[in-house]
N, C-alpha and C positions, 0 to 999 in steps of 0.2 A: 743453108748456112744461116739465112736469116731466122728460120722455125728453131734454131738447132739457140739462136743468142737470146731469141724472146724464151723460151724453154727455161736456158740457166738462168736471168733476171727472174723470172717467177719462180723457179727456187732459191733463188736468193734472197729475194722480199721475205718468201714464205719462212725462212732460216730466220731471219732479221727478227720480225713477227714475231715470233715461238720465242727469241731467245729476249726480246722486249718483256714478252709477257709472262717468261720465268720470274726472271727480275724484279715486274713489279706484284707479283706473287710473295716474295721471296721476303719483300720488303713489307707486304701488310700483312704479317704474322704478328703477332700480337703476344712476348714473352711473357706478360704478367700473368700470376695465379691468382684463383679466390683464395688461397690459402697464404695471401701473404701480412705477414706479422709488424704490426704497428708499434708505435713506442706509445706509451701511455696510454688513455683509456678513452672509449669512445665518446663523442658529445655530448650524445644522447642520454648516458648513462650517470654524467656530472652530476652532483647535487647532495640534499641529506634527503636520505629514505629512512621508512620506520613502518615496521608490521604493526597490524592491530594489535591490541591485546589478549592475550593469549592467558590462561589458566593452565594450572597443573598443579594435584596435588594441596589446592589452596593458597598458592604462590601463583602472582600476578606478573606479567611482564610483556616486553616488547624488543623486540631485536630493533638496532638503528646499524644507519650504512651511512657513510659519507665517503662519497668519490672524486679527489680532485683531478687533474690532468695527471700528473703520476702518482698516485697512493691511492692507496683506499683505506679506512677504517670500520672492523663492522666490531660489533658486540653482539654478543647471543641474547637471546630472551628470557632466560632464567639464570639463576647464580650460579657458579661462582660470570659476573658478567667481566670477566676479564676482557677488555678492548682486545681484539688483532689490528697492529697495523702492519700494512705491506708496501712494498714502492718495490722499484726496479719493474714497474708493471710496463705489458704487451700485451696486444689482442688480436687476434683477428675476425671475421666475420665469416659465422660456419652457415648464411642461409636463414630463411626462414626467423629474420629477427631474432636471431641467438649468437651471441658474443662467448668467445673462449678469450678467457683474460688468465695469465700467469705471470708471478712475478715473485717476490720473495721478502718472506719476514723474518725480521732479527730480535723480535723482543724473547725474552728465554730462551734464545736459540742460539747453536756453536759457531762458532767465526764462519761469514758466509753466507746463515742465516739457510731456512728450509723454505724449500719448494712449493709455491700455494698456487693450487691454480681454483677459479670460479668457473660457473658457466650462467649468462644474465639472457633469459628473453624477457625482450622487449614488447608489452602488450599497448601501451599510449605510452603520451610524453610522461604521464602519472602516476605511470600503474607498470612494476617490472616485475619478475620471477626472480631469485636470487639465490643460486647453490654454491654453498663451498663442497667442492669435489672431494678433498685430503683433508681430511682434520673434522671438529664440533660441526656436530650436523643441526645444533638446534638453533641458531641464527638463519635456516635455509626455509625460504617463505616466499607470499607474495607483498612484496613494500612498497608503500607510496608516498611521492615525494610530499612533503612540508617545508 
């Protein structure tokens, strides 16, 4: 009788045990992704940027960036240097100091505004990479801040 009552307590402990240690399993999961999307744009990326200057053709120029918390402004390197601004911007962080930033610009564009997204690595505080993915590819460089 007595073998048969220490017997069940040790499987009860052992029940107890197991289902403690489900539980606290259950609870250090950890739901967040690298893929999750921020409002605005990253810290690091703040500021006014500006490529060297660049030739073509006999025509001189420089693409500039300015990035605040939400907007960004770039102009291309050569003419026509029409300004893009965008805002409504989000990013996330894909790894390997490289920013996926999308957001949306409304200047000559229909109610709504079109879909712009970038992609920014980050080589120092000084020195970025900068692609417009959709749209004028001649603003896409390495630019440093000033």
């Amino acid at each position: 009788m007595r073998r048969n009552l220490n017997q069940m307590i040790k499987g009860v402990l052992v029940a107890v045990f197991a289902a403690v240690a489900l539980f606290v399993m259950a609870g250090a999961v950890n739901n967040t992704s690298a893929a999750t999307w921020h409002q605005g744009t990253p810290k690091i990326l703040r500021g006014k940027w500006r490529t060297k200057v660049a030739r073509l053709s006999g025509v001189t120029g420089r693409a500039h960036l300015h990035i605040t918390k939400h907007a960004l402004t770039n102009s291309p390197k050569f003419p026509p240097q029409d300004p893009n601004y965008s805002n409504k911007l989000h990013y996330r962080y894909l790894g390997k100091h490289v920013y996926s930033i999308v957001g949306r610009e409304y200047n000559n564009a229909p109610a709504g505004g079109l879909k712009i997204h970038f992609l920014a690595k980050v080589y120092s505080h000084h020195k970025i990479y900068f692609k417009q993915v959709n749209g004028r590819s001649d603003g896409n460089g390495v630019f440093y801040k000033y």
